[in-house]
RODO-2510 file (C-alpha; in nm, 4 decimals, decimal comma):
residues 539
     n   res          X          Y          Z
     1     x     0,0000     0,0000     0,0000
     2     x     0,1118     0,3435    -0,0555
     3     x    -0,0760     0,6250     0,0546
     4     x     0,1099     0,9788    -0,0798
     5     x    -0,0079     1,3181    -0,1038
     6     x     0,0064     1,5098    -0,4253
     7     x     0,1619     1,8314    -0,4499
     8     x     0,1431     1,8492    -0,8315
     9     x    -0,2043     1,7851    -0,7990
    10     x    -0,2595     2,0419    -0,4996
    11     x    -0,1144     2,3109    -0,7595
    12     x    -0,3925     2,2271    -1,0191
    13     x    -0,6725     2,2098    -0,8281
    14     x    -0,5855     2,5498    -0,7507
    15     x    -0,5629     2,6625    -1,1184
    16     x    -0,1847     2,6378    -1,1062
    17     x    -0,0174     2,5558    -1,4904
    18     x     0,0621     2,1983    -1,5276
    19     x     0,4300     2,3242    -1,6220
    20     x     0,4580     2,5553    -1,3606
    21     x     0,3370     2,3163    -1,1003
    22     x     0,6025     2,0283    -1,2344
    23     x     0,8444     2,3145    -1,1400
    24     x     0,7122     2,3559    -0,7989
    25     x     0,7752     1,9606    -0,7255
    26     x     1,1132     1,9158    -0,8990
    27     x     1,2879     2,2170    -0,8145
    28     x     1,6122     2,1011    -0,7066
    29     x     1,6291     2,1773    -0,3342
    30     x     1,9835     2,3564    -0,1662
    31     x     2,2279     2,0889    -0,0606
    32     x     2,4535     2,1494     0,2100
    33     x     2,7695     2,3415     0,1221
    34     x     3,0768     2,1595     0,0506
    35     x     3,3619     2,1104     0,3628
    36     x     3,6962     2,2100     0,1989
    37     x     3,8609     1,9955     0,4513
    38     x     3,6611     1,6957     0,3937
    39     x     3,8249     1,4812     0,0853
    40     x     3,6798     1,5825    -0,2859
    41     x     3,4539     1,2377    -0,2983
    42     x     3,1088     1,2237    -0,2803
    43     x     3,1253     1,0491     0,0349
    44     x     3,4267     1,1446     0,2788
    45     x     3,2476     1,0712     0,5999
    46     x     2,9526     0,8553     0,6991
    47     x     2,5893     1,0520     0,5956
    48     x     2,7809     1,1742     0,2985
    49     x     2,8344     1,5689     0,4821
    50     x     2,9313     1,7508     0,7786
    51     x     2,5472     1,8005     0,7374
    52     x     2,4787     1,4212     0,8133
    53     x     2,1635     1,4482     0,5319
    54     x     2,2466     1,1362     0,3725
    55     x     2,1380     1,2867     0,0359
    56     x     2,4228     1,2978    -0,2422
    57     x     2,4371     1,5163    -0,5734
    58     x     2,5044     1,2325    -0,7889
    59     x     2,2666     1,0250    -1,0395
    60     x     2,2047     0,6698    -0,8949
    61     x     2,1474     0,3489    -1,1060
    62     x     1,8242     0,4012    -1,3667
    63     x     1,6862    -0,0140    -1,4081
    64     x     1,3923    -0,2761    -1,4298
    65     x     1,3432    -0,5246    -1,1215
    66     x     1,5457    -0,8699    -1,1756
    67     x     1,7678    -1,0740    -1,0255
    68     x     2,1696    -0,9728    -1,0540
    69     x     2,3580    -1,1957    -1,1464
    70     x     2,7457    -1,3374    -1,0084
    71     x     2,9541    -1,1107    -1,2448
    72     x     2,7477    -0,8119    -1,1870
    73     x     2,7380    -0,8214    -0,8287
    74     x     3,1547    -0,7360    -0,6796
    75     x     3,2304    -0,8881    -0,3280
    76     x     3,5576    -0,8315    -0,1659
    77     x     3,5752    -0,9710     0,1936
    78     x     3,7408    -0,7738     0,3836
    79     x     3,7101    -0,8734     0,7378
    80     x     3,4068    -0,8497     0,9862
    81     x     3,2147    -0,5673     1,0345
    82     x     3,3886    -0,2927     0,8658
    83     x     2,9960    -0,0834     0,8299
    84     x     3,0981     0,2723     0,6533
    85     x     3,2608     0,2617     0,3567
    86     x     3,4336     0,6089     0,2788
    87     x     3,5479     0,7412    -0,0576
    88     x     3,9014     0,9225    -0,1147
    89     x     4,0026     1,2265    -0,3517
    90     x     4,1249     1,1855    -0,6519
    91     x     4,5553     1,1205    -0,6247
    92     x     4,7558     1,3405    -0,8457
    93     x     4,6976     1,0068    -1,1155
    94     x     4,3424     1,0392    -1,0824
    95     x     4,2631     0,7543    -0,8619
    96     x     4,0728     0,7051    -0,5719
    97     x     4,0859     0,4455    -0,2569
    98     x     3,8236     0,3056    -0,0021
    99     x     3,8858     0,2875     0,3169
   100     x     3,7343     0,1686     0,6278
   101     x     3,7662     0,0212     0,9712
   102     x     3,6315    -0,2904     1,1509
   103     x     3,6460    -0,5277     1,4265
   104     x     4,0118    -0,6201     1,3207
   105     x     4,1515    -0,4242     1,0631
   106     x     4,1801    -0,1213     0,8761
   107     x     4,1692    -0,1772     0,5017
   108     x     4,2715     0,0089     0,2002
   109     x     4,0603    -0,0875    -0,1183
   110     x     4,1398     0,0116    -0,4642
   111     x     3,8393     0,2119    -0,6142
   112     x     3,8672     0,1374    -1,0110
   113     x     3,9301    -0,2847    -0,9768
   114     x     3,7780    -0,3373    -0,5880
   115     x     4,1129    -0,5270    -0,5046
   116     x     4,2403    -0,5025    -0,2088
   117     x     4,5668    -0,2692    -0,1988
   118     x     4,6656    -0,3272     0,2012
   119     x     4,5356    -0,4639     0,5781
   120     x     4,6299    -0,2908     0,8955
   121     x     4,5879    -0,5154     1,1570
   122     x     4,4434    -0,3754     1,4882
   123     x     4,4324    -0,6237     1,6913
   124     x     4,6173    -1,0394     1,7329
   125     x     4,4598    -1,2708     1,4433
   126     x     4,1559    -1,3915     1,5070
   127     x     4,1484    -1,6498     1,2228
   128     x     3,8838    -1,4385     1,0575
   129     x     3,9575    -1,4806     0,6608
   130     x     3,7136    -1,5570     0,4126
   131     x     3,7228    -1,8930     0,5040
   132     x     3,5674    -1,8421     0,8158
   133     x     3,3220    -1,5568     0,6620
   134     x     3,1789    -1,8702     0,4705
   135     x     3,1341    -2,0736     0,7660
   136     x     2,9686    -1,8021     0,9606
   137     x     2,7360    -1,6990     0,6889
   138     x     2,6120    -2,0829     0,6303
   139     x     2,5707    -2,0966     1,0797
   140     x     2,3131    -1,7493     1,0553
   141     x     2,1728    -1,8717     0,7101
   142     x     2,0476    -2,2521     0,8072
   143     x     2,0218    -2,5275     1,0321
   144     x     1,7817    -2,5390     1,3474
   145     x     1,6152    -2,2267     1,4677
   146     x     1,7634    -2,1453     1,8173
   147     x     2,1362    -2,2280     1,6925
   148     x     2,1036    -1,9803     1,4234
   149     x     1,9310    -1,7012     1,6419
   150     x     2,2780    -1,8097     1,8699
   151     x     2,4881    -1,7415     1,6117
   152     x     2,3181    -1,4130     1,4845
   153     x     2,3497    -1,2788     1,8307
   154     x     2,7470    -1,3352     1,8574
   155     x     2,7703    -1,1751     1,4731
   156     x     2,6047    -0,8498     1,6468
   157     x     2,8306    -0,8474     1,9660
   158     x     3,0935    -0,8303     1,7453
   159     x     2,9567    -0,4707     1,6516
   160     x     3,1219    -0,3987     1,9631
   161     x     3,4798    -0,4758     1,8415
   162     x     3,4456    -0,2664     1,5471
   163     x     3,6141    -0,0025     1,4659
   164     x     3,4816     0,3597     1,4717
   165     x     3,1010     0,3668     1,3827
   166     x     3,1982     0,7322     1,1849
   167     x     3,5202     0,7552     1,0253
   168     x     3,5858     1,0076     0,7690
   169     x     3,8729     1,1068     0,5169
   170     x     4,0686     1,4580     0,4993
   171     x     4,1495     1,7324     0,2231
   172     x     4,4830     1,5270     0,1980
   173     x     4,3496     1,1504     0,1917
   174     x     4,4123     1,0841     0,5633
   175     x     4,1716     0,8333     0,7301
   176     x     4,0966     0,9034     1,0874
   177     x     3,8813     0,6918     1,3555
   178     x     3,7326     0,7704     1,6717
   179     x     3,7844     0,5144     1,9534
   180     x     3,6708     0,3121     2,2280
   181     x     3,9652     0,4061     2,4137
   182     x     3,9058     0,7675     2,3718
   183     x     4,1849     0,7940     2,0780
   184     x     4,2166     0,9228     1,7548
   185     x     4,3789     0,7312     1,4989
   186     x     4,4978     0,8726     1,2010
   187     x     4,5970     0,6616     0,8584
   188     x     4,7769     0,7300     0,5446
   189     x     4,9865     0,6409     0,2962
   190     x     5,2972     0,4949     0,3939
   191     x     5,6656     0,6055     0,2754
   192     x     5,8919     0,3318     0,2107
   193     x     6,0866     0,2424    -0,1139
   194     x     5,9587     0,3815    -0,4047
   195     x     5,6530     0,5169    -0,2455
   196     x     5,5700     0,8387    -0,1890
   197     x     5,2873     1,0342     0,0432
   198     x     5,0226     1,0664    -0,2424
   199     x     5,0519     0,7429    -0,4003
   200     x     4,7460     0,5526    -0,4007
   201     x     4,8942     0,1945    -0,4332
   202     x     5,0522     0,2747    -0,1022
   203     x     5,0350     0,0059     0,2047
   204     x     4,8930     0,1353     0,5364
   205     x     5,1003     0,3423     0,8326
   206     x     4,9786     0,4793     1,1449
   207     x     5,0660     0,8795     1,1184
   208     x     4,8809     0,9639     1,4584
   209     x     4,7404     0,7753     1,8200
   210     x     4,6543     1,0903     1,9878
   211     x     4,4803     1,0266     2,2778
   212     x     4,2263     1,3099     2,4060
   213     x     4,3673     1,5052     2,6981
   214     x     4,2104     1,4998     3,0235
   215     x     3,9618     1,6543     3,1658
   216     x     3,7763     1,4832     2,9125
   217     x     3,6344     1,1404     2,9844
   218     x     3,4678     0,8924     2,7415
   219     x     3,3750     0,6936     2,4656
   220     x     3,4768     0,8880     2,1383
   221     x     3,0950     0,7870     1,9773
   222     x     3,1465     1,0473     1,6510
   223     x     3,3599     1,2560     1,4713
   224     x     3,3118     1,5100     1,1776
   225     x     3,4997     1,8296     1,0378
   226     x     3,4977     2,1838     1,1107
   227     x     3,4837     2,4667     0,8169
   228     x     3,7636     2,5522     0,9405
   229     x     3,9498     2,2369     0,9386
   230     x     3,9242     2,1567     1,3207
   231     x     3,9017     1,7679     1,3429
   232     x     3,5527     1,7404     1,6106
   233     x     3,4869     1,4672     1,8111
   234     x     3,2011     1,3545     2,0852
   235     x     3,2436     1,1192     2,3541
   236     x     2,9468     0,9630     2,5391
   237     x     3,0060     1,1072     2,8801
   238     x     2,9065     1,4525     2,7156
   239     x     3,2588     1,6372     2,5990
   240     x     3,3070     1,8147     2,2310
   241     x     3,6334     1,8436     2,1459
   242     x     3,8016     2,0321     1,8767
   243     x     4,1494     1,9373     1,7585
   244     x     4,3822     2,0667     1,5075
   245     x     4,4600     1,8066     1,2848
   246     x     4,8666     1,7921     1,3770
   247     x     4,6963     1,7322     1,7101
   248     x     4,9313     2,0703     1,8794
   249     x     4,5862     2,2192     1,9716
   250     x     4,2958     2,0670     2,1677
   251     x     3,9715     2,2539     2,2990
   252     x     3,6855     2,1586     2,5084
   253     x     3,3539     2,2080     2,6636
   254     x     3,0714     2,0053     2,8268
   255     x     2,7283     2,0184     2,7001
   256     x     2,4700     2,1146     2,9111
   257     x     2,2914     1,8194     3,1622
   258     x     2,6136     1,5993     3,0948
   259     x     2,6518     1,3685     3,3927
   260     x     2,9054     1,4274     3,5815
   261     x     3,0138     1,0753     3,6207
   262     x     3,0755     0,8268     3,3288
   263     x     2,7664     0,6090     3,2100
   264     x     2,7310     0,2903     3,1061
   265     x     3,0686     0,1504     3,0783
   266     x     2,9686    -0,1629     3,0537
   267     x     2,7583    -0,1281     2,6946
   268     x     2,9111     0,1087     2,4037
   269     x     2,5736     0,1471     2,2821
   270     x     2,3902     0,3134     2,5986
   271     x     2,6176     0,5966     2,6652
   272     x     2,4974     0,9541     2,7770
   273     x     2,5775     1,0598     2,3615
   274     x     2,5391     0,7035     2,1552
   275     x     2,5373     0,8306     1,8050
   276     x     2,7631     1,1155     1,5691
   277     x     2,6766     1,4757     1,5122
   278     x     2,5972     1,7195     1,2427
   279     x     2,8600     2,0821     1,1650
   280     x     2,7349     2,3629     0,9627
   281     x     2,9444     2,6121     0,8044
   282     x     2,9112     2,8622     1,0757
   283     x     3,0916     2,6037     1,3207
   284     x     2,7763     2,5236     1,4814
   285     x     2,7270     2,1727     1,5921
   286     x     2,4182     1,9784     1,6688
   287     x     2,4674     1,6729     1,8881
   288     x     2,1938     1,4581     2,0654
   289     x     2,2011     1,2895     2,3795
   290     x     1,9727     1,1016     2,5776
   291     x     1,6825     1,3567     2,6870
   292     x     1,8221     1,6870     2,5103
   293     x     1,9093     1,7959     2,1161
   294     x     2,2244     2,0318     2,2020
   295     x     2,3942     2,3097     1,9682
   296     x     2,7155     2,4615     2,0803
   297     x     2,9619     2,6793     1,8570
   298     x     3,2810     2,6568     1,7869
   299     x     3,4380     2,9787     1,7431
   300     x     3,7697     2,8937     1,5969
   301     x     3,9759     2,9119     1,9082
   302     x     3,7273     2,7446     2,2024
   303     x     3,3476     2,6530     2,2559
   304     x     3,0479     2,8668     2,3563
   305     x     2,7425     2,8017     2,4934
   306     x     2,5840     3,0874     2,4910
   307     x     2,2313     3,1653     2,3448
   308     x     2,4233     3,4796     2,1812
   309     x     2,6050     3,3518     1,9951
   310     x     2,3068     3,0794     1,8691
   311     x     2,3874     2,7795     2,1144
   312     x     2,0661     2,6228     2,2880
   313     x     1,9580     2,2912     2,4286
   314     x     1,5942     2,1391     2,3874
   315     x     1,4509     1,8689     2,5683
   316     x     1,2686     1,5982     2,2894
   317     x     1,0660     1,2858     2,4125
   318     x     1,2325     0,9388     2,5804
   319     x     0,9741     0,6976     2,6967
   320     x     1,1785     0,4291     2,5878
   321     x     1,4542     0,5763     2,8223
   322     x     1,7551     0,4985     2,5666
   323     x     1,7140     0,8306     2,3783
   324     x     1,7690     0,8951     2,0118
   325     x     1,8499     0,6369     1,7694
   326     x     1,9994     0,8634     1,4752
   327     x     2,2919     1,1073     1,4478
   328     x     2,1180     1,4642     1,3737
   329     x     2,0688     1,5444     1,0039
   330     x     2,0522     1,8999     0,8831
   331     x     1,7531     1,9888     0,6790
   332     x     1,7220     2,3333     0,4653
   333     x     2,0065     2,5784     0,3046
   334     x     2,0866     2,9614     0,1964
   335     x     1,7513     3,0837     0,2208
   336     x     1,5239     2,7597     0,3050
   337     x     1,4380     2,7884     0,6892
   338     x     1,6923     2,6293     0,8894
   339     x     1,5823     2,3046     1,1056
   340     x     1,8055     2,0172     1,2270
   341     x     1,6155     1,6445     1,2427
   342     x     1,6161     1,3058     1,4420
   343     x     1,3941     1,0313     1,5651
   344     x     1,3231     1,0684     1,9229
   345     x     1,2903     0,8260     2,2345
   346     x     0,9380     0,7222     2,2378
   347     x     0,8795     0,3281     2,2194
   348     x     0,6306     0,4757     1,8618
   349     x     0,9071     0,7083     1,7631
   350     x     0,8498     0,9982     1,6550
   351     x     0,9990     1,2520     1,4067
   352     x     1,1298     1,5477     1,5823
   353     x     1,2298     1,8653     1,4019
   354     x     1,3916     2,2007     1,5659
   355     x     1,4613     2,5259     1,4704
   356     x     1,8204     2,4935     1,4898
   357     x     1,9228     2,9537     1,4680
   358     x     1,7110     3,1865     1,5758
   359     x     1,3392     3,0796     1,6932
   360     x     1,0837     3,2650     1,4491
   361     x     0,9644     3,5762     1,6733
   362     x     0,5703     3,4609     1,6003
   363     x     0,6356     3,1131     1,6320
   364     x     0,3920     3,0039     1,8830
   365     x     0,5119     2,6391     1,9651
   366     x     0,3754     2,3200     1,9760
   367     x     0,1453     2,2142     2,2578
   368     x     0,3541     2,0372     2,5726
   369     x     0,6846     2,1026     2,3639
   370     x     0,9427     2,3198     2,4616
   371     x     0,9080     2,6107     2,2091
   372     x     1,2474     2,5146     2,0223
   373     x     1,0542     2,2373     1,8690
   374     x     0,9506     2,3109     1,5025
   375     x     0,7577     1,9808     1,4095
   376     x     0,6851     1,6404     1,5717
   377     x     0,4838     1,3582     1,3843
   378     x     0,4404     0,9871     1,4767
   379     x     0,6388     0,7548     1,2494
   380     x     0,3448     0,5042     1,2645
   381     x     0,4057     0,3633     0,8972
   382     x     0,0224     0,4993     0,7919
   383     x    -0,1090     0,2870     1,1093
   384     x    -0,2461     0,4968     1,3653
   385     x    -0,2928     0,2138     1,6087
   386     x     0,0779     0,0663     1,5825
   387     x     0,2223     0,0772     1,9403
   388     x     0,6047     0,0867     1,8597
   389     x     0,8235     0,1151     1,5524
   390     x     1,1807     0,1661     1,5897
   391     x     1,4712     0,2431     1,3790
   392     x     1,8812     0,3067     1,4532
   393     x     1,8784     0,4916     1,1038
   394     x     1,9760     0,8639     1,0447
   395     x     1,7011     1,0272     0,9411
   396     x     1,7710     1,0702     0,5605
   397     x     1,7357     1,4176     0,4427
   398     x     1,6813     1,6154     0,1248
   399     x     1,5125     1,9293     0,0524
   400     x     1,2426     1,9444     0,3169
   401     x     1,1801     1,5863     0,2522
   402     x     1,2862     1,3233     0,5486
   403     x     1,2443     0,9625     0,5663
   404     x     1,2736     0,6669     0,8743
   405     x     1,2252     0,3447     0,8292
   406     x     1,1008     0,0482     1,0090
   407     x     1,3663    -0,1507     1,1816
   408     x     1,1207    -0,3484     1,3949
   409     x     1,0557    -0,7064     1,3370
   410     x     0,6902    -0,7807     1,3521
   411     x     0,7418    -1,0815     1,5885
   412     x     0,9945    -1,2398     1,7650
   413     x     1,0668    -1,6045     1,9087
   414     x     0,8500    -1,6197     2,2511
   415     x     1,1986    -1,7155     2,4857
   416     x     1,3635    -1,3769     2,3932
   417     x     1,2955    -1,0618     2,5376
   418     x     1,2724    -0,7598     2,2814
   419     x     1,5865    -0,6019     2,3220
   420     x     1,7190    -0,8802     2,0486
   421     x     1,5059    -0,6955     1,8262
   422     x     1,8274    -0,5537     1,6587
   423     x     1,9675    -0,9389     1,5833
   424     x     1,6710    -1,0049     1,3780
   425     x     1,6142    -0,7066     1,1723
   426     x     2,0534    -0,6990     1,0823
   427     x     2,0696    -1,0477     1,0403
   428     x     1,7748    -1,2726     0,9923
   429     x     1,5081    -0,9887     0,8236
   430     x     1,5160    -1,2145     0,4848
   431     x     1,3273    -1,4692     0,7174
   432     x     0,9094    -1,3330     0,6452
   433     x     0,8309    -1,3487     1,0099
   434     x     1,1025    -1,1261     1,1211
   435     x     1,1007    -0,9253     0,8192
   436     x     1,0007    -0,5395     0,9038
   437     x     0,8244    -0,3387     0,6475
   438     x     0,7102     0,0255     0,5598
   439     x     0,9070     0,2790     0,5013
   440     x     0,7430     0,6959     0,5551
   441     x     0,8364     1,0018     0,4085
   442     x     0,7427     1,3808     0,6067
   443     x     0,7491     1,7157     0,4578
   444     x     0,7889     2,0102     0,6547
   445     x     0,5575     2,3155     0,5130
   446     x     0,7644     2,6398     0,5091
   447     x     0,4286     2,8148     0,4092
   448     x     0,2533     2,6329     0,7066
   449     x     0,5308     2,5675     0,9661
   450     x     0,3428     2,2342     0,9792
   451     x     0,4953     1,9063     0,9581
   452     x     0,3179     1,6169     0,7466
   453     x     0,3597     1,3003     0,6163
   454     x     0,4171     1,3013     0,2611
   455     x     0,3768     0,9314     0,1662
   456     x     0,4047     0,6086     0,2945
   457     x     0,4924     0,2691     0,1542
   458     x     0,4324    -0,0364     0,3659
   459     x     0,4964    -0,2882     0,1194
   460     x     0,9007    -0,2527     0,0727
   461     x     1,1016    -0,3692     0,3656
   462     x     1,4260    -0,2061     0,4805
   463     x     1,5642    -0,4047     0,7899
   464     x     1,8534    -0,2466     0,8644
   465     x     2,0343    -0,0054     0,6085
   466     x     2,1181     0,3587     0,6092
   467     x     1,9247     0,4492     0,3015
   468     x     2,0907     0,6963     0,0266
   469     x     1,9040     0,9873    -0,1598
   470     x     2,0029     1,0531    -0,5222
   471     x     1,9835     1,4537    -0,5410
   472     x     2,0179     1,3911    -0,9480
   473     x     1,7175     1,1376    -0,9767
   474     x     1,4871     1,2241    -0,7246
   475     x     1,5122     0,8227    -0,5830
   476     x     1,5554     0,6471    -0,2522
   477     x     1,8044     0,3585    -0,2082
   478     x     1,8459     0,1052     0,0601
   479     x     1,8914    -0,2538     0,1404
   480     x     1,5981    -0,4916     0,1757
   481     x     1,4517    -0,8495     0,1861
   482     x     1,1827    -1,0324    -0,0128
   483     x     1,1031    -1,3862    -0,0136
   484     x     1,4022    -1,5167     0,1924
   485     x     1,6751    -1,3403    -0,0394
   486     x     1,8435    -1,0129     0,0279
   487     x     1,7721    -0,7321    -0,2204
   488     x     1,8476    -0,3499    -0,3296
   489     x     1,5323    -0,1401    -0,3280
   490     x     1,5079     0,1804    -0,5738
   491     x     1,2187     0,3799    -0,4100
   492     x     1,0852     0,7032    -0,5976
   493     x     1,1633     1,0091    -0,3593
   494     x     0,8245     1,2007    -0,4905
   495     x     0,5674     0,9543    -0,4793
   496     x     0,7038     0,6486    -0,2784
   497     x     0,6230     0,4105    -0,5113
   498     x     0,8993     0,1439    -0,6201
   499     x     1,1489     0,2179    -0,8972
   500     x     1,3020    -0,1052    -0,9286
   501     x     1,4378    -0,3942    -0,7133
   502     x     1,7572    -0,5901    -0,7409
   503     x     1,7493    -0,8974    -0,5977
   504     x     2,0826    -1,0192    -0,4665
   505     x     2,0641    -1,3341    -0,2734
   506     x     2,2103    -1,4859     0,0337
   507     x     2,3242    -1,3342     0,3520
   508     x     2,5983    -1,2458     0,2466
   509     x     2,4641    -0,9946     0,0657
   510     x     2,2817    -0,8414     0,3939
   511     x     2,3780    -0,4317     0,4301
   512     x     2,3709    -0,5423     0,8233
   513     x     2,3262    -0,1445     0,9244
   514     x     2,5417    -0,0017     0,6875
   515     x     2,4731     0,2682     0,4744
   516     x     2,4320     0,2824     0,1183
   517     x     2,6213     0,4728    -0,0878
   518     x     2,6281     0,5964    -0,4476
   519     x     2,9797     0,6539    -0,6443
   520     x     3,0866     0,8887    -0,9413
   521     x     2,9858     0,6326    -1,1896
   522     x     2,6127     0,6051    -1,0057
   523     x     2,7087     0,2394    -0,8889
   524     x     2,5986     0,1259    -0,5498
   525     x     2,8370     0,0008    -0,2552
   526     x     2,7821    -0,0751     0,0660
   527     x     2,9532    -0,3187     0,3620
   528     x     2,7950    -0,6571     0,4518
   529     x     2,8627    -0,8434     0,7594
   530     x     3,1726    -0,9856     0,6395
   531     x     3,2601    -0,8189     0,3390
   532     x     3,2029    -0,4960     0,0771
   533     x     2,9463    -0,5246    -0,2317
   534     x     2,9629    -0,3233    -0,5066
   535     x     2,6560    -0,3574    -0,7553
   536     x     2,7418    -0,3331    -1,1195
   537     x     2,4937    -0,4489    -1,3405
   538     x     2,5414    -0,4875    -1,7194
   539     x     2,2243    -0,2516    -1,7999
***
């Protein structure tokens, strides 16, 4: 079912010229403008920006559904749980590399052939090759019920030996994680023989282990860039750090409510601040944590919280009681109004937007929200009686346009409690009964200062992937699951009805939370459980 609602056909009815009103829908909305610092690649840090939109100005694949086949679907294992993908600059030759981070190594990936250029090991040899990929895949994929639902749950607890959740890539091709350990690691290309920094074909070295100076305490749970070229990072006890990138400079600051004792030590995924942050040109940055939506500034030589100069915090729902789910995503440009989007912490979440500078002088707020709040809508997939959807997505953004989806299963085994939820929709979703479905789209109404659902499509499943907006094509791409078989879904960002589907097969296929992204030459990529996939078909 899809239920959408028409703004072509709004214009008409109110004598509007067919043209004209085609212009009103398609107009290309502002995208975030570009870092400097940030590599030259469409996707230098997870969520594409320093905005964290998850919309990217490039065309994505045009096709009919059908199944791919072997040669046009490229796997590369590359070790467990690598997640985000990230996309150099072009080298002085004109090539690019992928890098990324995971529970055991750091890997370098050539961009044109997909081979593998070099492995930095973080950690003593596990035994995990692709030998051992195989043999995990075929423990999730078959076999008796509870031994695979065993198995599942030890492939997710290995989430917590991955790497850095949000890595990104510099101006000068340098790859740098945030860590457990409350480190930054910096790689690049390593000098030795006939190699030279800049060379692409390059093996792996280590150029910085800085770890964060005291007073701060914490988790490093996201990084992203300045405008300015300030490396940013969050930890979840509450501190926002800025750093130069030679590391001689560090600044700090506490956001407002932080406790003033660590949290959750125990679980990597409960902290005070759990998820990345959003940076807008002005060095404002919007973080979440568990009961507030924070912006602080940076002004180029220290932090400020003051409302003066545009900081705030804003309290947003948390029934639930573990807070947001999604790293803040910036929504509207130059002269679009200016909000800043997640999902909040309500066991039904819901969409929260807030005015993210200056609070309209007539705005009257929103009844029982604190006045900050711009728009807040139930993401109940187009049923008002549903008692709880929940997803660990971003919310993706483009234009005024934002879309969750549905990472609940709609049942699980009796003998587990729901907080396994997460097992089933990253690993076993291509199984019908724990397959979640519907995906919603909400517009905010600059005219209206209203907030309403645009469309919704409960019909296309997307378990557990960090869908992708093509700026270029106007469509929606994430993983999904039909009929026991993993798939790519190609949903139209207008209407929300499908474009095409790609099915793709086994679990080893599954996107497993990562996000999708979409390269120069419009092909897809993203990182499976144990490997990377690159979709290529042959038209």
């Amino acid at each position: 079912m899809i239920r959408k609602l028409s703004l072509p056909g709004f214009a008409l009815a109110c004598g509007i010229p067919s043209v004209l009103a085609s212009a009103i829908a398609f107009a290309q909305p502002n995208m975030p403008p570009a870092n400097a610092y940030l590599a030259d690649s469409p996707y230098p840090i997870t969520h594409v920006t320093s905005a964290q939109q998850g919309a990217v100005d490039l065309k994505g694949p045009v096709s009919q559904s059908r199944r791919l086949d072997n040669k046009e679907i490229q796997y590369q294992y590359i070790g467990p749980n690598q997640l985000i993908v990230t996309l150099s600059g072009q080298y002085s030759d004109g090539r690019r590399v992928l890098w990324s981070a995971g529970a055991d190594r750091v890997v370098k990936q050539d961009y044109d052939s997909f081979e593998m250029i070099d492995s930095f090991m973080t950690r003593e040899d596990e035994g995990w090759d692709s030998e051992w990929a195989e043999e995990r895949e075929r423990k999730v994929s078959s076999g008796f019920e509870p031994l695979r639902i065993i198995n599942a749950i030890q492939e997710m607890y290995r989430f917590a030996e991955a790497g850095s959740l949000y890595p990104l890539i510099d101006k000068d091709n340098r790859f740098y994680l945030g860590r457990d350990d409350g480190n930054i690691v910096v790689y690049g290309d390593k000098v030795e023989g006939d190699k030279v920094e800049g060379d692409p074909s390059s093996a792996i070295e280590q150029k910085y282990d800085y770890k964060i100076a005291a007073p701060v305490t914490g988790r490093v749970t996201g990084i992203n860039m300045s405008y300015d070229g300030y490396l940013i990072a969050v930890t979840d006890d509450g501190w926002v750090v800025a750093m130069s990138r030679d590391f001689k400079e560090q600044y700090q600051a506490k956001l407002n409510f932080a406790p003033e004792q660590s949290q959750n030590k125990d679980d990597p995924l409960n902290g005070w601040v759990r998820n990345s942050f959003a940076m807008d040109e002005k060095g404002m940055m919007y973080v979440a944590s568990t009961e507030h939506m924070h912006a602080i500034k940076w002004t180029g030589k220290g932090w400020s919280k003051s409302p003066q100069d545009g900081a705030w915090s804003a309290p947003y729902s948390n029934t639930k009681g573990r807070g947001t789910g999604s790293t803040p995503s910036l929504m509207g440009f130059g002269d679009e109004d200016k909000l800043v989007a997640i999902t909040d912490g309500d066991d039904l979440m819901n969409l929260t937007l807030f005015w993210r500078e200056a609070i309209p002088k007539d705005w009257k707020g929103l009844p029982g929200e604190d006045r900050r709040v711009a728009g807040k809508i139930a993401a109940n997939m187009g049923n008002p009686d549903l008692k709880e959807v929940q997803s660990e997505q971003s919310v993706a953004v483009y234009g005024y346009g934002a879309v969750i989806v549905n990472n609940e299963p709609p049942t699980l085994p009796f003998y587990l409690p729901n907080m396994f939820a997460p097992v089933f929709a990253g690993l076993l979703a291509n199984e019908d009964e724990y397959r979640p479905l519907g995906i919603q789209k909400f517009e905010w109404k600059p005219q209206t200062r209203t907030l309403e659902e645009a469309w919704v499509n409960v019909n296309v499943s997307s378990p557990n992937a960090v869908p992708i907006i093509s700026a270029q094509n106007n469509v929606l791409y994430t993983g999904g699951a039909r009929d026991g078989e993993w798939t790519m879904e190609a949903i139209d960002w207008e209407t929300g009805k499908e474009k095409f589907h790609w099915i793709l097969g086994p679990n080893k296929y599954n996107t497993n939370f990562a996000p999708i992204a979409i390269d120069p030459e419009g092909r897809l990529t993203y990182d499976s459980t144990w490997g990377r996939v690159r979709l290529n078909p042959q038209g």
